[in-house]
C-alpha positions as CSV (number, residue, x, y, z in Angstrom):
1,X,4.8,-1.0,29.0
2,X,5.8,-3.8,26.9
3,X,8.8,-5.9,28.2
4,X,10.5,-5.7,25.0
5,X,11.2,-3.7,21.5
6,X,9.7,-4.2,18.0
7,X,12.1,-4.5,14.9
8,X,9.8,-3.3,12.8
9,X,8.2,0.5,14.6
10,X,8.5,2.2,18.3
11,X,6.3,2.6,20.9
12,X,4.8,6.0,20.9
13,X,5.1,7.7,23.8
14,X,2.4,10.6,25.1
15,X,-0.8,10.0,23.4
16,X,-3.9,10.9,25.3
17,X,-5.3,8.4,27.4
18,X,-8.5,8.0,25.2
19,X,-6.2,6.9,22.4
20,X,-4.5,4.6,25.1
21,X,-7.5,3.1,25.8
22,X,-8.9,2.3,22.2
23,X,-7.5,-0.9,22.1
24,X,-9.1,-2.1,25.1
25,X,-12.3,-0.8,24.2
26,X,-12.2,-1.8,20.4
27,X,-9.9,-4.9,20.6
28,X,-9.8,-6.2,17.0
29,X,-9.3,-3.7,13.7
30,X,-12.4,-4.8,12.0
31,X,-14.4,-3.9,15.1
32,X,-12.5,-0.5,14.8
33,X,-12.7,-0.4,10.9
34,X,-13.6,3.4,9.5
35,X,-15.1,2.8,6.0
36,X,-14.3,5.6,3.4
37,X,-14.8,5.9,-0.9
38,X,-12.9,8.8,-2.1
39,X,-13.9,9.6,-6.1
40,X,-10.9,10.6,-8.0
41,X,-11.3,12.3,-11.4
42,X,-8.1,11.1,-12.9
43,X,-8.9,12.6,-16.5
44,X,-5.9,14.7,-16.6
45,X,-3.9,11.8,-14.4
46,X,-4.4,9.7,-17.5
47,X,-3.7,12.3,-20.3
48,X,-0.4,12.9,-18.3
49,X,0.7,9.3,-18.2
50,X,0.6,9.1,-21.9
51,X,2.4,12.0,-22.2
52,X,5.3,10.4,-20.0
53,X,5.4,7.2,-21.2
54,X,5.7,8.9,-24.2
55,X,8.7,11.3,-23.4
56,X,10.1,8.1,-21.5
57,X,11.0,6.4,-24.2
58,X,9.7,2.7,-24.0
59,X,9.3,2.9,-20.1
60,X,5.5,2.5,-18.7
61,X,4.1,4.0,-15.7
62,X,0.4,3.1,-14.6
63,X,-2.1,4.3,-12.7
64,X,-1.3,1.8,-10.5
65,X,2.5,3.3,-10.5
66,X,0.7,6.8,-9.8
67,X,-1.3,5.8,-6.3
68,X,1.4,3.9,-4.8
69,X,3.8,6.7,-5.8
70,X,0.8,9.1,-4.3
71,X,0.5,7.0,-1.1
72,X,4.0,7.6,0.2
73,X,3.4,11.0,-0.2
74,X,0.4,10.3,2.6
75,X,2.6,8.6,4.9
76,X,5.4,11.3,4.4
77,X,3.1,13.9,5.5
78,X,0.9,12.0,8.0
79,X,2.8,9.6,9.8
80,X,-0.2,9.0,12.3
81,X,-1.4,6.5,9.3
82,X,1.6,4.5,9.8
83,X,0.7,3.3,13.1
84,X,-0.6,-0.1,14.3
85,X,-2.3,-2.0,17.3
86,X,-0.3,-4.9,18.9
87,X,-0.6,-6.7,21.7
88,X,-3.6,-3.0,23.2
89,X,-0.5,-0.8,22.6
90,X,0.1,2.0,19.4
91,X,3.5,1.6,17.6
92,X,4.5,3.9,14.9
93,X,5.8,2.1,11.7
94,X,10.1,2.5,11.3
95,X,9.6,1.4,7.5
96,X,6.6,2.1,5.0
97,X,5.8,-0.7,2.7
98,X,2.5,-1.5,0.9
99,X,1.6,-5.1,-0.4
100,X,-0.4,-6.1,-3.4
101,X,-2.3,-8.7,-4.4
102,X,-0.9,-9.9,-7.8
103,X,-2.5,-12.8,-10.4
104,X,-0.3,-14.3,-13.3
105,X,-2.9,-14.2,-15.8
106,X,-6.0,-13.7,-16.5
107,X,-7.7,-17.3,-16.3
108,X,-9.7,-18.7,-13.4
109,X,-6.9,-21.5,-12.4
110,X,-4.4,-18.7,-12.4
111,X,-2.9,-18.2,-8.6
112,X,-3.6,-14.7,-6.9
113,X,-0.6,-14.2,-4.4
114,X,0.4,-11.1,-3.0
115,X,3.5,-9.6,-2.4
116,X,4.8,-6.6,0.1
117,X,6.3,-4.0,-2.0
118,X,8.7,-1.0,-0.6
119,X,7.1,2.6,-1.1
120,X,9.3,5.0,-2.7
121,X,12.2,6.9,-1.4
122,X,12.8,10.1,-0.5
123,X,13.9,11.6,-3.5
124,X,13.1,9.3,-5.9
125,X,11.7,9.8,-9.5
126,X,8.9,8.2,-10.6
127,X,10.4,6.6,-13.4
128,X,13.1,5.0,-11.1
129,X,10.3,3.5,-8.3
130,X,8.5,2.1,-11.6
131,X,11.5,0.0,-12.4
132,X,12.2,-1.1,-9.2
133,X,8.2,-2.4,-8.8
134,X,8.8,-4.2,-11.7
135,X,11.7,-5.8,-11.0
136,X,10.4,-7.0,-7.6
137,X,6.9,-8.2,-9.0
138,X,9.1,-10.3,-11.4
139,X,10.5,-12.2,-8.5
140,X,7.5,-12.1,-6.5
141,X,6.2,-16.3,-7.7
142,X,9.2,-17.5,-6.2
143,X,8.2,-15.8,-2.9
144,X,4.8,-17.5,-3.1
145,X,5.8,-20.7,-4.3
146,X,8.4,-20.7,-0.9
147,X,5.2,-19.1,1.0
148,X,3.1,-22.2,-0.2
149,X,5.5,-25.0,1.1
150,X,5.8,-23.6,4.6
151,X,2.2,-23.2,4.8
152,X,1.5,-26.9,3.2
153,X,4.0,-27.9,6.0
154,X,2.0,-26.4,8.7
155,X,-1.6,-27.8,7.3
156,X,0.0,-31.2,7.9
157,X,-0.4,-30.7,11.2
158,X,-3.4,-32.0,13.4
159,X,-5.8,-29.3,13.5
160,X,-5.4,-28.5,17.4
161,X,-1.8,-27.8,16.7
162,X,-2.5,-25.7,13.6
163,X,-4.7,-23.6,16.1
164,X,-2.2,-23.8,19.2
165,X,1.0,-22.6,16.9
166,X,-1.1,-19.9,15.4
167,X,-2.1,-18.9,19.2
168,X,1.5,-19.0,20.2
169,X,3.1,-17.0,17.5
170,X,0.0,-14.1,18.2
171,X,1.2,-14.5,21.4
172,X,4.7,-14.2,21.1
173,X,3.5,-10.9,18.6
174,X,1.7,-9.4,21.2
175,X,4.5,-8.9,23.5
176,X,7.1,-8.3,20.5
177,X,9.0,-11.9,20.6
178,X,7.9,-12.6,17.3
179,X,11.4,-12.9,15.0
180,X,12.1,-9.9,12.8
181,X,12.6,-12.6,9.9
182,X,8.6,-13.3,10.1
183,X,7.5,-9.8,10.3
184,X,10.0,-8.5,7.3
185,X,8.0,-11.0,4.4
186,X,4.8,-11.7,5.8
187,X,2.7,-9.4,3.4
188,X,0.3,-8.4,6.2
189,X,3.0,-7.1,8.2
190,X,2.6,-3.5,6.0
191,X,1.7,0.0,6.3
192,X,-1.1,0.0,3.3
193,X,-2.6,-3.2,1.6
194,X,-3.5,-2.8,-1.8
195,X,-5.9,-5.0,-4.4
196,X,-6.4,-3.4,-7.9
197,X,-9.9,-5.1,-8.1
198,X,-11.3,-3.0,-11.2
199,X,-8.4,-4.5,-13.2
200,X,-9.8,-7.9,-12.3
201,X,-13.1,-7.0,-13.2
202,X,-14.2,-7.9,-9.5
203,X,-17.4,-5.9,-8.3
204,X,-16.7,-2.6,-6.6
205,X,-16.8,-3.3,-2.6
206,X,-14.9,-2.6,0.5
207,X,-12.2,-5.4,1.8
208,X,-12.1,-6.1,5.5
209,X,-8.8,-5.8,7.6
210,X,-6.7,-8.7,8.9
211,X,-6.5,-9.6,12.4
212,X,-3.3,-11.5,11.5
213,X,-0.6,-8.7,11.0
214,X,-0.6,-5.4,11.5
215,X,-1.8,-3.8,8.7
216,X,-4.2,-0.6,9.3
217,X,-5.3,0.5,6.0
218,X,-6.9,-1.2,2.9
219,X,-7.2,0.3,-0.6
220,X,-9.6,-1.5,-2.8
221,X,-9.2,0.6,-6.4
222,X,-12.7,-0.2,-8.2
223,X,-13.6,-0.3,-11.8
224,X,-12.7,2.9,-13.6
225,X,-16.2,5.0,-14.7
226,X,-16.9,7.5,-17.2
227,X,-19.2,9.6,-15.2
228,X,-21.2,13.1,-16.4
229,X,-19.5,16.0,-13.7
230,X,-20.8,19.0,-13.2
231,X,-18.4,22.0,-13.2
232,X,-19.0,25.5,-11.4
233,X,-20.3,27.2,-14.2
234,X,-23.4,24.3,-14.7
235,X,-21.6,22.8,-17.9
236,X,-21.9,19.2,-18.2
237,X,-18.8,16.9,-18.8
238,X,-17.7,13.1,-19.1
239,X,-15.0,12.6,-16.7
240,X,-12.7,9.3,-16.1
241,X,-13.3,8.8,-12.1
242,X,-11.9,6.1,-10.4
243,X,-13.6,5.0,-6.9
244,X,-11.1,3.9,-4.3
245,X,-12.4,2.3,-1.5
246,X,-10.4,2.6,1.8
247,X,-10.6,0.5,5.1
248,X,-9.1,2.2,8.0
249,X,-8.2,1.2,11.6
250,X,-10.2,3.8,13.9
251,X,-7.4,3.7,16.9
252,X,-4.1,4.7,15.1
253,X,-5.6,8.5,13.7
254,X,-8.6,10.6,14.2
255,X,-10.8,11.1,12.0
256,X,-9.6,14.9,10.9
257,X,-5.9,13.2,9.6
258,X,-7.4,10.9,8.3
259,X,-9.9,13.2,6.2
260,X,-7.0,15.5,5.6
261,X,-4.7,12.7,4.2
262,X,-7.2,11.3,1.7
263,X,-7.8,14.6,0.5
264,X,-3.9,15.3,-0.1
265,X,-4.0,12.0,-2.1
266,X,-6.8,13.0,-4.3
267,X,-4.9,16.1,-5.0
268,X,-1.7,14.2,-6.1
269,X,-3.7,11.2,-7.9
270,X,-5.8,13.8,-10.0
271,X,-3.6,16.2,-11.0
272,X,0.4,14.6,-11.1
273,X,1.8,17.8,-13.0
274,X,1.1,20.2,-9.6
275,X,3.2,17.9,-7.9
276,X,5.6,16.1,-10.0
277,X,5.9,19.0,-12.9
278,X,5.5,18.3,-16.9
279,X,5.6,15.1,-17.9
280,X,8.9,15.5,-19.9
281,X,10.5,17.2,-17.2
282,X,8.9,14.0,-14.9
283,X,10.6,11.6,-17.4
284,X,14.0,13.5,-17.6
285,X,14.7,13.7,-14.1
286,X,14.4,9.2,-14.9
287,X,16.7,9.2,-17.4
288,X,20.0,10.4,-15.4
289,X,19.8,7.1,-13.4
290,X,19.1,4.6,-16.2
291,X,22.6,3.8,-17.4
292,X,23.1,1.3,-20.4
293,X,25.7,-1.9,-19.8
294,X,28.7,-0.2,-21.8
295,X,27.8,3.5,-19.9
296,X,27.9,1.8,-16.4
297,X,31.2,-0.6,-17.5
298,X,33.4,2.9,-18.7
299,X,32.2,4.1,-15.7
300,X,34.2,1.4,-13.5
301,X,37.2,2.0,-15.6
């Protein structure tokens, strides 16, 4: 047992002893990595996103929007996903987040930063967590630019200290003295990391896991593919399928969650209107809770 508590998750009490032991077997996550490509036909996904950004009058929701919005669904029903290693003990998560690699523009001198992004709440429309993505990804170069000094501040460093403060802090990780401050921004410090690598026109592959952090899951979304599907009665059709390629920590979920989440995903992702109704009705259940300047001043009065 640990001699402290984490800020950031519990300890899990009860798990079998050959999940116990896991860690001490497999002691790093990408000697545990699990890796999985799930093929989602997002043909009707797209046709309804048009049809709400339509009805929502100006505001745009992606595809991007769509699987982060689709991946707190995951966690929601599976919280075995949102568990981590540290220090050869399982801890389940107390907040999901997921962090994103993000680039300014498109030109080879442009920075690629990435920022850690809450998942939507309970409750929430998906017009509503749009907006509030946005609004966070429009602050997120300040958080880099902060993130760049401290680090340019530590390189300045002789190199055996760099290594013996990067030993310490894993350390002081490992047996949960780490400061709640570092764990809450550090982007690897996240339930699901996520880089849109089709949109940068990066080859399709899987991404490894970080040793620093905690982070047990990696979603690589690939190019997106027009691909000739088969349906059940032998007709032949050209479908919009986007690969996503997922890296998963073997010792925080067996293999039959894990199966059984991805394919709850897939269901969401592909077809939106099972799960979140028309798109009008999607994008008038948004409208309620965006209230113009002079609406949300009479409303003080």
């Amino acid at each position: 047992m640990p001699l402290f508590t984490r800020s950031d998750s519990t300890l899990i009490p009860g798990l079998p002893a050959i999940r116990r032991v896991m860690p001490y077997i497999m002691k790093g996550r990408n000697e545990s990595a699990v890796y999985v490509e799930t093929r989602c036909d997002v043909t009707s996904a797209k046709r309804w996103l048009w049809a709400y950004n339509r009805a929502a009058n100006g505001h745009q929701c992606t595809l991007l929007h769509l699987f982060l919005y689709s991946a707190r669904l995951i966690m929601e029903e599976y919280p075995q996903l949102d568990r981590f290693v540290s220090g050869r003990r399982i801890y389940q998560r107390k907040t999901s987040t997921a962090s994103l690699m993000v680039k300014e523009s498109m030109d080879t001198e442009s920075p690629l930063y990435s920022v850690k992004l809450p998942f939507a709440d309970a409750g929430e429309s998906l017009g509503a967590y749009c907006l509030r993505i946005e609004a966070i990804l429009r602050n997120a170069k300040a958080h880099h630019e902060r993130t760049e000094k401290e680090t340019e501040l530590l390189l300045k460093l002789p190199d055996i200290l760099i290594r013996t403060v990067l030993a310490v802090r894993k350390w002081l990780d490992d047996w949960n003295l780490l400061p709640s401050a570092l764990l809450r921004d550090d982007p690897l410090y996240t339930s699901l990391f996520v880089s849109n690598g089709g949109s940068l026109g990066l080859p399709d592959a899987f991404h490894h896991l970080y040793e620093h952090g905690n982070c047990s899951a990696f979603a690589m979304i690939c190019s997106l593919q027009k691909s000739a599907v088969a349906d059940w009665d032998g007709n032949i059709n050209v479908r919009d399928i986007l690969p996503i390629r997922w890296t998963v920590d073997d010792r925080v979920a067996d293999g039959f969650v894990c199966a059984s989440a991805l394919k709850r995903f897939q269901s969401f992702l592909e077809e939106p209107a099972q799960h979140l109704g028309s798109p009008e009705d999607a994008a008038r259940r948004f409208e309620p809770q965006v209230k113009s300047p002079s609406m949300a001043d009479n409303s003080q009065k």
